[in-house]
N, C-alpha and C positions, 0 to 999 in steps of 0.2 A: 642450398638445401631448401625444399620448397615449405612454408609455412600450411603446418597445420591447421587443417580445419576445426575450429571447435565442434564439440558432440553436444546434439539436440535430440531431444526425441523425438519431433518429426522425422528428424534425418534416419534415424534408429529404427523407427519404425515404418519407413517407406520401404526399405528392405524386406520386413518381415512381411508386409502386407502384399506384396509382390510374389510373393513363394504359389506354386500351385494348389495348396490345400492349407488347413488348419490340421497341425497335428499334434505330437508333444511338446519340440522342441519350441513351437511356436510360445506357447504358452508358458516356458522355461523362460524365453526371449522376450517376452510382454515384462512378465515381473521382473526381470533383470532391468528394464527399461525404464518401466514408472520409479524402481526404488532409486535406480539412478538419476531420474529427473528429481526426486525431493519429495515424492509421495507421503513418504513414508511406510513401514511397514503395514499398518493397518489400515489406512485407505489402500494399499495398491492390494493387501487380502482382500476386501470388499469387494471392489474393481473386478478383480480377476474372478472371484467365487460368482459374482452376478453375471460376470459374462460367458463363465463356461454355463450357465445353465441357460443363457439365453440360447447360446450358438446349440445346446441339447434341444432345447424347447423347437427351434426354427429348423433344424437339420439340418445344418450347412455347413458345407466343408470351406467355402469361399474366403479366403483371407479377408476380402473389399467387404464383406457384411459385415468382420467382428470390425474393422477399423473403424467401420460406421457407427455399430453399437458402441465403440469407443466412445466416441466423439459425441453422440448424443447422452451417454453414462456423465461422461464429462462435464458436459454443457449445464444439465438437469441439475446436476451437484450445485453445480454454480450456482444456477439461477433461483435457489432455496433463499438466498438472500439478495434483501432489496437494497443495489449498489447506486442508489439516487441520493445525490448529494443536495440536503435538506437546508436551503438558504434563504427559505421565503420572510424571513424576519427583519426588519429594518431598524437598526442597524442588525444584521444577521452575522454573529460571533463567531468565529472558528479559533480553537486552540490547539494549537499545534504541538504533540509531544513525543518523545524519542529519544534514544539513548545516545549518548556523543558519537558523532563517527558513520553514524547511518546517511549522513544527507538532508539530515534536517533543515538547516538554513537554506540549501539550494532549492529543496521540494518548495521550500515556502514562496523563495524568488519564484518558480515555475508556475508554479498556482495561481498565488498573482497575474501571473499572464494569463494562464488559461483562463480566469474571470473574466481579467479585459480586453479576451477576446470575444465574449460576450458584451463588452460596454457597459461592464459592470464597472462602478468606482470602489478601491478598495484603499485602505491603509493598512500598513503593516505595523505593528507593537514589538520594539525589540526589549523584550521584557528578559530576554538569557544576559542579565546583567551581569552577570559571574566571571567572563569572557569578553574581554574588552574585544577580542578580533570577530566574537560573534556580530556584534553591534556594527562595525565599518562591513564587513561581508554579507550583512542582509540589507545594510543600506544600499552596497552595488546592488544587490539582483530588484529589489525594490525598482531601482532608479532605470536597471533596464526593463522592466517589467508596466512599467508606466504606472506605479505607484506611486502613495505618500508615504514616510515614514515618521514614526513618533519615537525619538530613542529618550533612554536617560538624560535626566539633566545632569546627573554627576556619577560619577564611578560608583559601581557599586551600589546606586539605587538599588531600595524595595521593589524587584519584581512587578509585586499587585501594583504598585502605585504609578506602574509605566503603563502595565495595562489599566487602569480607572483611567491615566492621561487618552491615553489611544482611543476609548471607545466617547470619553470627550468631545475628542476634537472631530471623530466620527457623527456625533448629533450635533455637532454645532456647523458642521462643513454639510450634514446629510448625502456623507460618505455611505454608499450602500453596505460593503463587507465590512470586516476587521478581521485579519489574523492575528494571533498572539503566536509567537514563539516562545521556548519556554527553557528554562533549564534543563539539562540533560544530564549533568552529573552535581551534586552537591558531594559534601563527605562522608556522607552516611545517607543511606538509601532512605529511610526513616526522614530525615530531614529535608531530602527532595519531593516526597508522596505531601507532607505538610503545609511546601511551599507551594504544591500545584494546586491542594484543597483548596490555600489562603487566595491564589487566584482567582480559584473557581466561582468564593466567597464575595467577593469584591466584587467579578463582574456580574455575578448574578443579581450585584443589586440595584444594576442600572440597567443591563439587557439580558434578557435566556442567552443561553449556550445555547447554538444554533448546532453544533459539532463539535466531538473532539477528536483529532484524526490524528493516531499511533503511525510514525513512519518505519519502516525495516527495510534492512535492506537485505532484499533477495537475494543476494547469495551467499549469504550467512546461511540461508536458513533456517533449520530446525534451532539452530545456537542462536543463533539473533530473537527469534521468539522467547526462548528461555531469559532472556538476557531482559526482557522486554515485558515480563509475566506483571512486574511489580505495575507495570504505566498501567497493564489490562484491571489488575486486582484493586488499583486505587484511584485511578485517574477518569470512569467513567467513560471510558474511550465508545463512541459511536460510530467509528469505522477506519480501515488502515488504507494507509496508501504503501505500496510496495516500490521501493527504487529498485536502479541495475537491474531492471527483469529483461537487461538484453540477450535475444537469443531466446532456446525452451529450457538450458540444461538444466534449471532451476524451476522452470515452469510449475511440476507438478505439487512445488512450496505454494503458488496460490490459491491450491485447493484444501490441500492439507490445513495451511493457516485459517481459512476461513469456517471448516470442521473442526476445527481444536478450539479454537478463540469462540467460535458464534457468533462475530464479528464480522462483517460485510467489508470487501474491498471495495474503497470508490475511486481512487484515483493509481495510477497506474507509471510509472518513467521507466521509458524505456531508451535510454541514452545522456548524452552529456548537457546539448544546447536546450537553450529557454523555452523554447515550442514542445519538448521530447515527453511533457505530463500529459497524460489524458482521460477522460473518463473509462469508468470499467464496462466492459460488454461481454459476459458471458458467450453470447454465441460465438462472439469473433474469436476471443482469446480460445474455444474450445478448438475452432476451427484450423486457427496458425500452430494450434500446439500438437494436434493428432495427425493434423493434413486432410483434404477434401477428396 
């Protein structure tokens, strides 16, 4: 039996755009498509209401124009925010934070790389002292990533007191980054928003917060956001990185999220290995997601 192909929206919509004209069913097949990409309901309303009245305004019956208008609808959304990932501070702080299960430790391995593949020097804080397999699993991706690691001295440390060590041994090495990971479940939600403050408290007294970067992972979507409101509502999050964005099925969750939150994507994994993070580009991701 031959393995199915997963459903993408490109895939979804090369068909439609191929028809000879624009007509109802077209636009039946649009919305069927964005809401199945992750849109959600009222961006792919938006979407659709601005496009029928562009394709009114232009006269065109051409499929190949609304794709386009697609695509530049798309891109434009995006590009509303600024997905520049803000490190010019030395040592320049990133806190990493996310709810168990998204990929949070891997994102942080990946990033890592992705710095130093700039020849940036970085050390990594493994401040999720809650999780003794947190600590040995970010020290693999660390050690492949050509990082240093700063863990706990004993089980169960104070969090802040791993990160106060990290950014330490960061001005005494003049280590350029520091990521902090962070706890992702405590027992009571109240009590993890508290510990992320007391971080926040600590490091701010030796270096700014250069970022603080929410992980989700895309194909939760709209549920992984909810799941993920309390990091936005207390944690000062300065922009998200989305995992699993393999493929579009999901795709249309990076628009929606960055419309709902107000929050800028800046990093982006799209797959398993160490290389697979990368920065965000509005026009590319507009371009792989509607087709050219």
């Amino acid at each position: 039996m031959a393995a199915r192909t997963p459903w993408s929206l490109s895939g979804a919509l090369k068909g439609m755009f191929q028809r000879p004209t624009i007509d109802e069913t077209t636009w039946e097949d649009l919305e069927d498509a964005l809401i199945g990409a992750d849109f959600g309901p009222d961006v792919t309303e938006s979407i659709v209401t601005g496009l029928h009245a562009s394709v009114d305004r232009y006269r065109t019956t051409d499929p190949r124009d609304l794709q386009r208008m697609l695509r530049e609808e798309v891109e434009e959304r995006l590009s509303k925010f600024d997905t520049t990932l803000k490190l010019s501070e030395r040592p320049a702080v990133v806190l990493v934070v996310g709810v168990n299960g998204v990929g949070k430790t891997t994102t942080i391995g990946k990033f890592a790389k992705f710095l130093r593949n700039y020849d940036r020097t970085v050390v990594v804080g493994a401040a999720d002292t809650f999780r003794a397999a947190a600590v040995e699993q970010l020290a693999t991706w660390a050690e492949r990533a050509g990082a240093q690691i700063v863990r706990p001295q004993q089980q169960g440390q104070d969090p802040a007191s791993v990160a106060f060590q990290t950014i330490e041994y960061a001005k005494q090495t003049g280590t350029e980054i520091v990521i902090i990971d962070t706890a992702g479940r405590l027992q009571t939600k109240g009590g993890l928003m508290d510990e992320l403050s007391k971080i926040r408290r600590v490091v701010e007294k030796q270096a700014p917060i250069a970022e603080v970067l929410l992980v989700l992972d895309a194909t939760t979507g709209q549920n992984g956001l909810s799941q993920a409101q309390a990091f936005i509502e207390h944690a000062g999050v300065t922009g998200l990185v989305l995992t699993k964005l393999d493929g579009s099925a999901k795709g249309g969750f990076v628009l929606a999220v960055q419309e709902k939150t107000g929050i800028p994507i800046k990093l982006v994994g799209q797959g398993e290995g160490i290389g697979d993070l990368t920065g965000f580009t509005p026009h590319v991701f507009a371009q792989n997601l509607v087709g050219s």
